[in-house]
Backbone atoms as SQL, in Angstrom:
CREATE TABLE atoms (id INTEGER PRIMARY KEY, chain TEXT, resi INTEGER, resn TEXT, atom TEXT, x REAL, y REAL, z REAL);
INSERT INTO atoms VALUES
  (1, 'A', 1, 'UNK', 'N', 14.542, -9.376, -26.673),
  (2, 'A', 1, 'UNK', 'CA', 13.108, -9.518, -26.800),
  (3, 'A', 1, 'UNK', 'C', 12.429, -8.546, -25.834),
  (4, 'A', 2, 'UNK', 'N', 11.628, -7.701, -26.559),
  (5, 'A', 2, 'UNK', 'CA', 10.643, -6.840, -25.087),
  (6, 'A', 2, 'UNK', 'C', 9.721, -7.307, -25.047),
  (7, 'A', 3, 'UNK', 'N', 9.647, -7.694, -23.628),
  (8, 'A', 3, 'UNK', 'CA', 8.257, -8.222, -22.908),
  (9, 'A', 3, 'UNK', 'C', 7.181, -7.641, -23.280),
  (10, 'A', 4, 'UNK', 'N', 6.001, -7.425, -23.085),
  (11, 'A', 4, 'UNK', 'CA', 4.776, -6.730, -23.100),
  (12, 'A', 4, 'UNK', 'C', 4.376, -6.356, -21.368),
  (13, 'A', 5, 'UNK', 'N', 4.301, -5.843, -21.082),
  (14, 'A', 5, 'UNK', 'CA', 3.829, -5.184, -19.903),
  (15, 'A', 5, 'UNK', 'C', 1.820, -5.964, -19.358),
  (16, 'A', 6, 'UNK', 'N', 1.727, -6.419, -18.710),
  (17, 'A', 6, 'UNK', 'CA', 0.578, -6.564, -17.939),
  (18, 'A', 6, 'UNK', 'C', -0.136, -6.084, -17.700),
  (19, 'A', 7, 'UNK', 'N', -1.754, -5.912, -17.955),
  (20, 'A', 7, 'UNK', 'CA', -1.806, -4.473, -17.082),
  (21, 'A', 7, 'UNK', 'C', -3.042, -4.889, -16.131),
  (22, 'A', 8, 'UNK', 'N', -2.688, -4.336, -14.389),
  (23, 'A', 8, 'UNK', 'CA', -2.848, -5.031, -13.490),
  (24, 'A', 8, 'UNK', 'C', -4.316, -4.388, -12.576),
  (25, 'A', 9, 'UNK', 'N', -5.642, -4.357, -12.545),
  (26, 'A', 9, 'UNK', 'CA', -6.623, -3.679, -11.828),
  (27, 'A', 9, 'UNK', 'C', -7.057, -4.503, -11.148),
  (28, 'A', 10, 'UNK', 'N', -8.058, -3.796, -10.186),
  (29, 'A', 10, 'UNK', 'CA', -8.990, -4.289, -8.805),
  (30, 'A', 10, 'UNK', 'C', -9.953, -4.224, -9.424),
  (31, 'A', 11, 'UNK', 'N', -10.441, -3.719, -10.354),
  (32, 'A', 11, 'UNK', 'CA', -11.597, -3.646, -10.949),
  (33, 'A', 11, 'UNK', 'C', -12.194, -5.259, -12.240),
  (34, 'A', 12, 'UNK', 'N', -13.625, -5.083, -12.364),
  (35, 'A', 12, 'UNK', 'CA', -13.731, -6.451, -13.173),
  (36, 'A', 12, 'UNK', 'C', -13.504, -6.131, -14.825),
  (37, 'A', 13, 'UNK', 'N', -13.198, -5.365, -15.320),
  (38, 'A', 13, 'UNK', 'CA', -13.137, -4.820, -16.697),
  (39, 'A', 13, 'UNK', 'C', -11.872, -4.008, -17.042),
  (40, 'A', 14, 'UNK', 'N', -11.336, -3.630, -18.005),
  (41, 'A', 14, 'UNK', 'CA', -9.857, -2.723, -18.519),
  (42, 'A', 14, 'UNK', 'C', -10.929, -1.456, -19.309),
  (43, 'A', 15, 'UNK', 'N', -10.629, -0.549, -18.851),
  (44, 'A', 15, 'UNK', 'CA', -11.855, 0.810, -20.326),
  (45, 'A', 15, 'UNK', 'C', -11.213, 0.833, -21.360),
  (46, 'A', 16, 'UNK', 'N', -12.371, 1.012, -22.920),
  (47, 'A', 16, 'UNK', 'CA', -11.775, 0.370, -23.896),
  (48, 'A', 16, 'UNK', 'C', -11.274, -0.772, -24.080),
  (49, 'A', 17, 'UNK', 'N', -11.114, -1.750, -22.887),
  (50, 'A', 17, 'UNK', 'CA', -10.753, -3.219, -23.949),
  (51, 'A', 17, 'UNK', 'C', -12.076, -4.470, -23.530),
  (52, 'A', 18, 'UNK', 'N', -12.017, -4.992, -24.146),
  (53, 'A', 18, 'UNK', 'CA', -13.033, -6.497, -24.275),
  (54, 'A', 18, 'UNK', 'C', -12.051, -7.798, -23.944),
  (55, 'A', 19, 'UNK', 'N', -12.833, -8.357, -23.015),
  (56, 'A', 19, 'UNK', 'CA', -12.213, -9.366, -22.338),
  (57, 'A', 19, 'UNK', 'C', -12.604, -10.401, -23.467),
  (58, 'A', 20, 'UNK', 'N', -11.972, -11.415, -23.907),
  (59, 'A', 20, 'UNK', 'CA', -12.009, -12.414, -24.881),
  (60, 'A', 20, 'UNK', 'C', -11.978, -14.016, -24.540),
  (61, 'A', 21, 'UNK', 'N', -10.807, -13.950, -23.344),
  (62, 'A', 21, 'UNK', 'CA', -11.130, -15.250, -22.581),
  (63, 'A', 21, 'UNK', 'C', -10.468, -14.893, -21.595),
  (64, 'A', 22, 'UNK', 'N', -10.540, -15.716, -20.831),
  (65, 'A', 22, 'UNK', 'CA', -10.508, -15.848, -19.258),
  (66, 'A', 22, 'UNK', 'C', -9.704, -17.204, -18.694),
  (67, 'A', 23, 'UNK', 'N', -8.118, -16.891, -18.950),
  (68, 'A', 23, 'UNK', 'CA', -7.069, -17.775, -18.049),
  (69, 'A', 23, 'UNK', 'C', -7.175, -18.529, -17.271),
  (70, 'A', 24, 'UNK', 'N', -7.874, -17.804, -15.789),
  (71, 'A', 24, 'UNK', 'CA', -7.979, -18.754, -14.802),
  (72, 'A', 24, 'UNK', 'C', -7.643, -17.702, -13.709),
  (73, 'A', 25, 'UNK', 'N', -7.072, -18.254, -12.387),
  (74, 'A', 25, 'UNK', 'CA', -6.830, -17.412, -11.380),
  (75, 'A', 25, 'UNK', 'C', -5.385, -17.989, -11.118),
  (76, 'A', 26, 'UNK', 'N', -4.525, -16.384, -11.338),
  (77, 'A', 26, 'UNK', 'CA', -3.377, -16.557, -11.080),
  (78, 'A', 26, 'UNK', 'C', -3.156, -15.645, -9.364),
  (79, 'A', 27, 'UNK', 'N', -1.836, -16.197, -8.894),
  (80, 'A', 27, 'UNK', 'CA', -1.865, -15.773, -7.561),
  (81, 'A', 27, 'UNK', 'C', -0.224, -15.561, -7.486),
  (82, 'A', 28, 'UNK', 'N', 0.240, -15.089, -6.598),
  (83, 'A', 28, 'UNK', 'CA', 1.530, -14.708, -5.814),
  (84, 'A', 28, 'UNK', 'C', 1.802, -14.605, -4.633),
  (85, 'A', 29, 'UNK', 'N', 2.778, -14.606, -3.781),
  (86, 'A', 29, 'UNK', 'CA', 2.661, -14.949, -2.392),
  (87, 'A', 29, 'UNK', 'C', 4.151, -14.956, -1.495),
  (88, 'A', 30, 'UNK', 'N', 4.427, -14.518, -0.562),
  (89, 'A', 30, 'UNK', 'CA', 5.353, -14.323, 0.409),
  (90, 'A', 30, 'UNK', 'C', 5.420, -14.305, 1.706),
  (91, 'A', 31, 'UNK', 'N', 6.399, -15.063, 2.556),
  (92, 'A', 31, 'UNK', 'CA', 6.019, -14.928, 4.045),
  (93, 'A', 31, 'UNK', 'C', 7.386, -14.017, 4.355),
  (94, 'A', 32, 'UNK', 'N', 7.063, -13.333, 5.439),
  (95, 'A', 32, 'UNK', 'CA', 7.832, -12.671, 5.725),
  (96, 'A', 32, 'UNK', 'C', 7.797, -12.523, 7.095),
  (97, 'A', 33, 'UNK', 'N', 9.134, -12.825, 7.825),
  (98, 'A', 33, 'UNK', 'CA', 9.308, -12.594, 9.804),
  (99, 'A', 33, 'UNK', 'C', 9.864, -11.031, 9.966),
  (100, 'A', 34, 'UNK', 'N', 9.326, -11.170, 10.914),
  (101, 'A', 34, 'UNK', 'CA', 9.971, -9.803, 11.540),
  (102, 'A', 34, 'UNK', 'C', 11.605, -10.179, 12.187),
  (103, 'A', 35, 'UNK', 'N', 11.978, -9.359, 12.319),
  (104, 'A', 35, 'UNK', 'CA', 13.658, -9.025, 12.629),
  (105, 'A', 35, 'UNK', 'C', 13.452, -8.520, 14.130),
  (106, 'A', 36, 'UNK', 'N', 14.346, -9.131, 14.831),
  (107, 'A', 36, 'UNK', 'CA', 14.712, -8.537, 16.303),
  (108, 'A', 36, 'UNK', 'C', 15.069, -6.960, 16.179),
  (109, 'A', 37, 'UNK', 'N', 15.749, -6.488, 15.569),
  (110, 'A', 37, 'UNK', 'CA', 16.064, -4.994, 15.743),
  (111, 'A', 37, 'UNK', 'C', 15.094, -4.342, 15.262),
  (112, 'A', 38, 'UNK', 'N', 14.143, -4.445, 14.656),
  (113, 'A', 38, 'UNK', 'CA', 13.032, -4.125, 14.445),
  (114, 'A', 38, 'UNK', 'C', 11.940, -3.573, 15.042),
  (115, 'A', 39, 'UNK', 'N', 11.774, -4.738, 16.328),
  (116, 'A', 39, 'UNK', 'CA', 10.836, -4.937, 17.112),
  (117, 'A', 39, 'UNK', 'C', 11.526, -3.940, 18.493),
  (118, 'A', 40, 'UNK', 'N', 12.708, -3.388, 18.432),
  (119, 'A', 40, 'UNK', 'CA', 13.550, -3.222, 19.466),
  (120, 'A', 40, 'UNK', 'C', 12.686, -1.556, 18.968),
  (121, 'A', 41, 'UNK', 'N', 13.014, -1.345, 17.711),
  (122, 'A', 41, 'UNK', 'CA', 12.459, 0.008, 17.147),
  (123, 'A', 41, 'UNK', 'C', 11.108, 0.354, 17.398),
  (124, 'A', 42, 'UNK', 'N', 10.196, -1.046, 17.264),
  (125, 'A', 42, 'UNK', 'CA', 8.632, -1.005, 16.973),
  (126, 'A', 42, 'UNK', 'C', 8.454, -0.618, 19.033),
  (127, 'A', 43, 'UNK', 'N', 9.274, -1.395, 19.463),
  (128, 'A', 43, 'UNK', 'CA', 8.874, -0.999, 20.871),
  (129, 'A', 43, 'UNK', 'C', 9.189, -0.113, 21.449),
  (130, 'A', 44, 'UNK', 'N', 9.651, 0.985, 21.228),
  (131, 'A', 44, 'UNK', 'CA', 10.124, 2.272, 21.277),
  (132, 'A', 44, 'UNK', 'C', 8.984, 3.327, 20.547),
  (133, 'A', 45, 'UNK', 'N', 8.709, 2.984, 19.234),
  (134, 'A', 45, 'UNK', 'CA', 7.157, 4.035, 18.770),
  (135, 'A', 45, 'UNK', 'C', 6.289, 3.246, 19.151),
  (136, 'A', 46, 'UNK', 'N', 6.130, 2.513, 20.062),
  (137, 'A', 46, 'UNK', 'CA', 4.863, 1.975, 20.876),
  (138, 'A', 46, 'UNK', 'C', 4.642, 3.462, 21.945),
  (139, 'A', 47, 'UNK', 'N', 6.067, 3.627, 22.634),
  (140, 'A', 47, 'UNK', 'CA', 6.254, 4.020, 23.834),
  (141, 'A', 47, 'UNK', 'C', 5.219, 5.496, 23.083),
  (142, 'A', 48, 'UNK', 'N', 6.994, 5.844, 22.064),
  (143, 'A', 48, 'UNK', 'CA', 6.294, 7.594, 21.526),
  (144, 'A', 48, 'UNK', 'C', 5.027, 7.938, 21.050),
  (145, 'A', 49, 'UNK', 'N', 4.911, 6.941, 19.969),
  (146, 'A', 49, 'UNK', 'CA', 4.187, 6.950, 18.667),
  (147, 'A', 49, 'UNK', 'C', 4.390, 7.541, 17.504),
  (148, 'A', 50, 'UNK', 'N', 4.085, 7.284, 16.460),
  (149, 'A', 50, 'UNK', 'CA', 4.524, 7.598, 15.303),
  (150, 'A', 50, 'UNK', 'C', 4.509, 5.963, 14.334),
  (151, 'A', 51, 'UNK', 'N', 4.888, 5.977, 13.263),
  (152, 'A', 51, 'UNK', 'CA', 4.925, 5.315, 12.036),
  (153, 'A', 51, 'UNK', 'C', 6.199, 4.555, 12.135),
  (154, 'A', 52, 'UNK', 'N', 6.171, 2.821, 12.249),
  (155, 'A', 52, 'UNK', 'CA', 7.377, 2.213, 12.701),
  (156, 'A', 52, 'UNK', 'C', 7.646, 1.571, 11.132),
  (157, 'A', 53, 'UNK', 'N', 8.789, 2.880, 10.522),
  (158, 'A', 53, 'UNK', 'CA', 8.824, 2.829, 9.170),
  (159, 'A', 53, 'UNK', 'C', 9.559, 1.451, 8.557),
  (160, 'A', 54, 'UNK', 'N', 10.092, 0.325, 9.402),
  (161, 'A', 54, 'UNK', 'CA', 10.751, -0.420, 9.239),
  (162, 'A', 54, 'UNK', 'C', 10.441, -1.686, 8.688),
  (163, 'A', 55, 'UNK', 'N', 8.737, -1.631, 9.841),
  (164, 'A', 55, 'UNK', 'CA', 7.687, -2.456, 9.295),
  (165, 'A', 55, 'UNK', 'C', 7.014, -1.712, 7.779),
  (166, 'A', 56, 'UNK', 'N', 7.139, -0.698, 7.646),
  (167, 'A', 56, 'UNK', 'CA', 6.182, -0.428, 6.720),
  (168, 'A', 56, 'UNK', 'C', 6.994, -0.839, 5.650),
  (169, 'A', 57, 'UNK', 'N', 8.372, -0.628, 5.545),
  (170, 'A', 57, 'UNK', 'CA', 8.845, -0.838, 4.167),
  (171, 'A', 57, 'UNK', 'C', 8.790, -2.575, 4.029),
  (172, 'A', 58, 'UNK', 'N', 8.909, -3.011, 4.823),
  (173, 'A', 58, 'UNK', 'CA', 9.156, -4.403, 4.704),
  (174, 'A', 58, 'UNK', 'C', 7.993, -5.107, 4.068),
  (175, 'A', 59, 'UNK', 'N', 6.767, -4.685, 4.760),
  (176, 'A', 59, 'UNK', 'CA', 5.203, -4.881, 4.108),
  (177, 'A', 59, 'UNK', 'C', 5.472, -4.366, 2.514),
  (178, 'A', 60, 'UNK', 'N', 5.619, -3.363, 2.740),
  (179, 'A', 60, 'UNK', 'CA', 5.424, -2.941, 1.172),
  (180, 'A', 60, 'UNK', 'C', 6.553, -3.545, -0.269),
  (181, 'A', 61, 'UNK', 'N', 7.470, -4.084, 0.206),
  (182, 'A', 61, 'UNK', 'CA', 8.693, -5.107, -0.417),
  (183, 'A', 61, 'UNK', 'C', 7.965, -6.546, -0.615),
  (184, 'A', 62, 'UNK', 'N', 7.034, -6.993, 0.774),
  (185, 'A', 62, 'UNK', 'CA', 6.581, -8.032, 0.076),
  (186, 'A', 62, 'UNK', 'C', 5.060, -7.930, -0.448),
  (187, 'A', 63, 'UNK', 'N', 4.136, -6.794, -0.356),
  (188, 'A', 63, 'UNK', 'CA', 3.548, -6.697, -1.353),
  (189, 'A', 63, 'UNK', 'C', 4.189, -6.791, -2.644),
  (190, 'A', 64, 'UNK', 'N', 5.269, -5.928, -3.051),
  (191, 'A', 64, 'UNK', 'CA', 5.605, -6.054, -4.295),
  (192, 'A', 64, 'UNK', 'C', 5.883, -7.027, -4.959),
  (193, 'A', 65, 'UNK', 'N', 6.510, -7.908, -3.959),
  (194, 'A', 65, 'UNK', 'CA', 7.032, -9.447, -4.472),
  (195, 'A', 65, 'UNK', 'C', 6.367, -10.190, -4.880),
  (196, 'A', 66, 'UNK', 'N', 4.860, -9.900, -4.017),
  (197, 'A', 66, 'UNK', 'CA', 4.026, -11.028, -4.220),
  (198, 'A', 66, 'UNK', 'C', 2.887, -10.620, -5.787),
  (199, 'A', 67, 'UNK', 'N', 3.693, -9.590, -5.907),
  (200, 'A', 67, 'UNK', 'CA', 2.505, -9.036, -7.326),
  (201, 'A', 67, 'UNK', 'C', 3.375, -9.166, -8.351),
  (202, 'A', 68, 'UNK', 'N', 4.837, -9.368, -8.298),
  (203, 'A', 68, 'UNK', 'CA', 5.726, -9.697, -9.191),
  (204, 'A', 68, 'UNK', 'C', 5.187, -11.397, -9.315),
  (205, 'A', 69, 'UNK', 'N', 5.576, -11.730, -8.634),
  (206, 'A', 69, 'UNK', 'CA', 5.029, -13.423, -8.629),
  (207, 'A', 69, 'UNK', 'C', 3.485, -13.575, -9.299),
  (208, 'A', 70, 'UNK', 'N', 2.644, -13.265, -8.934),
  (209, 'A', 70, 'UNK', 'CA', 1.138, -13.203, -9.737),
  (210, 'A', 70, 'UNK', 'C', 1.881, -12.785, -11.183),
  (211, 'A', 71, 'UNK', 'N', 2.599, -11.881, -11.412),
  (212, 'A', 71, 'UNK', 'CA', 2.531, -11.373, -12.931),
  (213, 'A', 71, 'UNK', 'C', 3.061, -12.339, -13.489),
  (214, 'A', 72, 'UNK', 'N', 4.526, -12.561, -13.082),
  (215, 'A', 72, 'UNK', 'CA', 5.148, -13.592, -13.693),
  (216, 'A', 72, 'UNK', 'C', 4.353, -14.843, -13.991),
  (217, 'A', 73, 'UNK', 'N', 3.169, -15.522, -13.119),
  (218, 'A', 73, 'UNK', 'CA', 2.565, -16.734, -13.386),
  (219, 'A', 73, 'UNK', 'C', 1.511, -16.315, -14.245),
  (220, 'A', 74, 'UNK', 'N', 1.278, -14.908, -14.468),
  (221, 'A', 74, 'UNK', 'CA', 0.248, -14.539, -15.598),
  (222, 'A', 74, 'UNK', 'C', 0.395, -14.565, -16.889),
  (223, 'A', 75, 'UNK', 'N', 2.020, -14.236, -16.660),
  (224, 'A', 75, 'UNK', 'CA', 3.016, -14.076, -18.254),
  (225, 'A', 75, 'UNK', 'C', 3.210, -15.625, -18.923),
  (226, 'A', 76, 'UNK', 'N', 3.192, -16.534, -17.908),
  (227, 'A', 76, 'UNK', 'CA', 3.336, -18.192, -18.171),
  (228, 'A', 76, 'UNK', 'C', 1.963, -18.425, -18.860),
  (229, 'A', 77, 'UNK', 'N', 1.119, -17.835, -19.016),
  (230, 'A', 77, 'UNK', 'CA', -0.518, -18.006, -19.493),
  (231, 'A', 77, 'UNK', 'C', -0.761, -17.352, -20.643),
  (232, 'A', 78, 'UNK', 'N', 0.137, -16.303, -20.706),
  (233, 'A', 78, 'UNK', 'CA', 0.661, -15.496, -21.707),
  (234, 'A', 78, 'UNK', 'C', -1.266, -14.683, -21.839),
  (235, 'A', 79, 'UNK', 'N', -1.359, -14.373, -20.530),
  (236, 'A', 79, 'UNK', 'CA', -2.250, -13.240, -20.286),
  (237, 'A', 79, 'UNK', 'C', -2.177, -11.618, -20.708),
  (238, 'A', 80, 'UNK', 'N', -2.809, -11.309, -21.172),
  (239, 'A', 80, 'UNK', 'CA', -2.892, -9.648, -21.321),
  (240, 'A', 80, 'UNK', 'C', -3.248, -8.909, -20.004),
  (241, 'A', 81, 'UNK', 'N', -3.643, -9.239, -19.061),
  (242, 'A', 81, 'UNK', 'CA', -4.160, -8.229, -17.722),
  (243, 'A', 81, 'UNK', 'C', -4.652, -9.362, -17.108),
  (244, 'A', 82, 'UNK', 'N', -4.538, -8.980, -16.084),
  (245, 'A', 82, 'UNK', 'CA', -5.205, -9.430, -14.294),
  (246, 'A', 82, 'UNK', 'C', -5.968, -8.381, -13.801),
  (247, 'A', 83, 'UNK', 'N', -7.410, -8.690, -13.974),
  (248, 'A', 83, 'UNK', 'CA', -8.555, -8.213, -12.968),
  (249, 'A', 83, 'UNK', 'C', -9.131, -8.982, -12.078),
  (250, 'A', 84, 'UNK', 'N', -9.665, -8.257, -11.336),
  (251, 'A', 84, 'UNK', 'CA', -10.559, -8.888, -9.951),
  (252, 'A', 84, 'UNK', 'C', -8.985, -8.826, -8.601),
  (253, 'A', 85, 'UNK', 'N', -8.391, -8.225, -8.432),
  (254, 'A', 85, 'UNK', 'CA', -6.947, -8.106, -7.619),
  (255, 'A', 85, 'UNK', 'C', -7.253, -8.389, -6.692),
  (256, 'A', 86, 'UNK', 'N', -6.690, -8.484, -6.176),
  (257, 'A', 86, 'UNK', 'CA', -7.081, -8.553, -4.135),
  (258, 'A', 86, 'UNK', 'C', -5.790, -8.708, -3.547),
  (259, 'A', 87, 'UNK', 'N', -5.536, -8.353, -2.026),
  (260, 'A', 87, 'UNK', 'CA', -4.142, -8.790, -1.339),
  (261, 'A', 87, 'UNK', 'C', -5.317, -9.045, -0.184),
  (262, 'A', 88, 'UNK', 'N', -4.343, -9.706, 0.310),
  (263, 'A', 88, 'UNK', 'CA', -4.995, -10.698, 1.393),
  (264, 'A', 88, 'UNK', 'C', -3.582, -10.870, 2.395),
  (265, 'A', 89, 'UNK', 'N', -3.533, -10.874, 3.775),
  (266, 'A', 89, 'UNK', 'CA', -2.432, -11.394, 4.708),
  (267, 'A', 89, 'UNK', 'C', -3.142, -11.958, 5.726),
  (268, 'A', 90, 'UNK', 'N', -2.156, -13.153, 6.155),
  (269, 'A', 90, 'UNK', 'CA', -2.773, -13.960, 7.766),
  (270, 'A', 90, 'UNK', 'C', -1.354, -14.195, 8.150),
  (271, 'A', 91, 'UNK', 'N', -1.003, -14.538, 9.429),
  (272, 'A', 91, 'UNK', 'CA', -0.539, -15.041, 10.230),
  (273, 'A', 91, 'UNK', 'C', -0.035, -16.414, 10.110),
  (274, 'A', 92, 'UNK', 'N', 0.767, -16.185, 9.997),
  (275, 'A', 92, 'UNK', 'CA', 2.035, -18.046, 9.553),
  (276, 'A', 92, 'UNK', 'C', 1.851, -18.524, 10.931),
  (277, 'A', 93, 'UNK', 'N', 3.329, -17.900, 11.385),
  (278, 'A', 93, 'UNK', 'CA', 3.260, -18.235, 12.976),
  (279, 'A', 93, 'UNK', 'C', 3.514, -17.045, 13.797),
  (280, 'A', 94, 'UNK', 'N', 3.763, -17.184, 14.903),
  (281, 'A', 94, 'UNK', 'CA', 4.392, -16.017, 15.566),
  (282, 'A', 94, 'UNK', 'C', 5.523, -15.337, 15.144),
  (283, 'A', 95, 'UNK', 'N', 4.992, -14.013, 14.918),
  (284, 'A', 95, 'UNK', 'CA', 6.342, -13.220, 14.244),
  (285, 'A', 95, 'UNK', 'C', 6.669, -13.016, 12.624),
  (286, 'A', 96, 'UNK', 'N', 5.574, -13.961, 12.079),
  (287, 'A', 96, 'UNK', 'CA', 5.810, -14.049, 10.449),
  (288, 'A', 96, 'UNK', 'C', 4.620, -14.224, 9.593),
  (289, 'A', 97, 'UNK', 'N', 4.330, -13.665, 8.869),
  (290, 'A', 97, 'UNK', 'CA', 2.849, -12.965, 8.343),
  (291, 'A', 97, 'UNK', 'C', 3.266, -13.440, 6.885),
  (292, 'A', 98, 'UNK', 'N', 2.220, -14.046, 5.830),
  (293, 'A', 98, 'UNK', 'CA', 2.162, -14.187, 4.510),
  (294, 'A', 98, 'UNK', 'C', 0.911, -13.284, 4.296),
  (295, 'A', 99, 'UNK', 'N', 1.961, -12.352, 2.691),
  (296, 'A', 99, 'UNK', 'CA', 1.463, -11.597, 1.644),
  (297, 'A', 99, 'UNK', 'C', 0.524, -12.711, 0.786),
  (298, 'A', 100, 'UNK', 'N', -0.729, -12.231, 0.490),
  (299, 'A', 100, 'UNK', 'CA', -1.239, -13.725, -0.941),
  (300, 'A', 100, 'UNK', 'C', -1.856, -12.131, -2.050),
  (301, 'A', 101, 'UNK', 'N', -1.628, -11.833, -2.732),
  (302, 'A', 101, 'UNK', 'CA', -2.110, -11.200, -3.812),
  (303, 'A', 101, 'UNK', 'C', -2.671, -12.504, -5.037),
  (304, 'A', 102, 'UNK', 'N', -3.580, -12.231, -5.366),
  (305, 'A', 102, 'UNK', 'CA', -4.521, -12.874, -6.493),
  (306, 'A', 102, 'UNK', 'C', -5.172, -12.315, -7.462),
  (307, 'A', 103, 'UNK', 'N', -5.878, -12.481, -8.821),
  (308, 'A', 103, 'UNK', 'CA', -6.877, -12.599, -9.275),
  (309, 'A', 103, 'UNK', 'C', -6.988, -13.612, -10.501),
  (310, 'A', 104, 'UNK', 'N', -7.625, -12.599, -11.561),
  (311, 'A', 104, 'UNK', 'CA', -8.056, -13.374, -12.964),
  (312, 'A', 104, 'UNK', 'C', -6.995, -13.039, -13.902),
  (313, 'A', 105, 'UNK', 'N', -6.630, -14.271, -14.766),
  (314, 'A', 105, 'UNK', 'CA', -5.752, -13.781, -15.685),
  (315, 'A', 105, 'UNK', 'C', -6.797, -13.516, -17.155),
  (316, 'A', 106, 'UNK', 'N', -6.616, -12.596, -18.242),
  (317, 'A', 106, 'UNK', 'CA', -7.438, -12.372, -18.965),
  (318, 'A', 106, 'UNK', 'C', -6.800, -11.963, -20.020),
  (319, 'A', 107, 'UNK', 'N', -7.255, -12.665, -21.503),
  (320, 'A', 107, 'UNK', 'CA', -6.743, -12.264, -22.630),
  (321, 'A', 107, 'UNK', 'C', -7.926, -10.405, -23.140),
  (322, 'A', 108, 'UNK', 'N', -7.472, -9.906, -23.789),
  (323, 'A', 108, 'UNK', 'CA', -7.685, -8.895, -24.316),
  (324, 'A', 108, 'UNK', 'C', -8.252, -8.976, -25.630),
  (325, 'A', 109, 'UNK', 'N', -9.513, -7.777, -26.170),
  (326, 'A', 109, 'UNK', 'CA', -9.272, -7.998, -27.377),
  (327, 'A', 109, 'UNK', 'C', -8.599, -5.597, -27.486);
């Protein structure tokens, strides 16, 4: 069976298509800690400076996760696109930060 693909904007409209109804608000979400060897790295390009690429990939793994998760709960709605996007992060506890990506799920015409 091939899926249909999602198609995913920050914006309130798709060009060329007409929104028909309106799902609801689907969301996705991940917490993620930092790693001791990590921080061993991060405190070292404190010293130099530069881009502590270790954190960056890790952020960007659970962005992805958390927009896989929104899609997947969009596909359960059996949505055509998610507009209105947003990512959003706060502070769990010390050391561990949650991803929340959100918006609208929306049928197509």
């Amino acid at each position: 069976m091939i899926e249909k693909d999602i198609i995913i904007s920050t914006t309130d409209r798709i060009p060329n298509k007409t929104i028909i109804e309106v799902l609801g608000v689907v969301k996705g979400n991940t917490i993620r800690a930092r790693w001791f060897g990590r921080d061993i790295a991060a405190g070292l390009k404190m010293i130099v400076g530069g881009e502590i690429k270790g954190y960056t990939k890790m952020i960007a793994d659970a962005r992805e996760e958390a927009v896989q998760r929104m899609v997947e709960e969009a596909k359960k709605q059996k949505a055509d696109a998610v507009v209105n996007v947003r990512f959003t992060t706060s502070t769990v506890m010390q050391g561990a930060a949650e991803i929340l990506v959100y918006g609208t799920a929306v049928k197509l015409k």
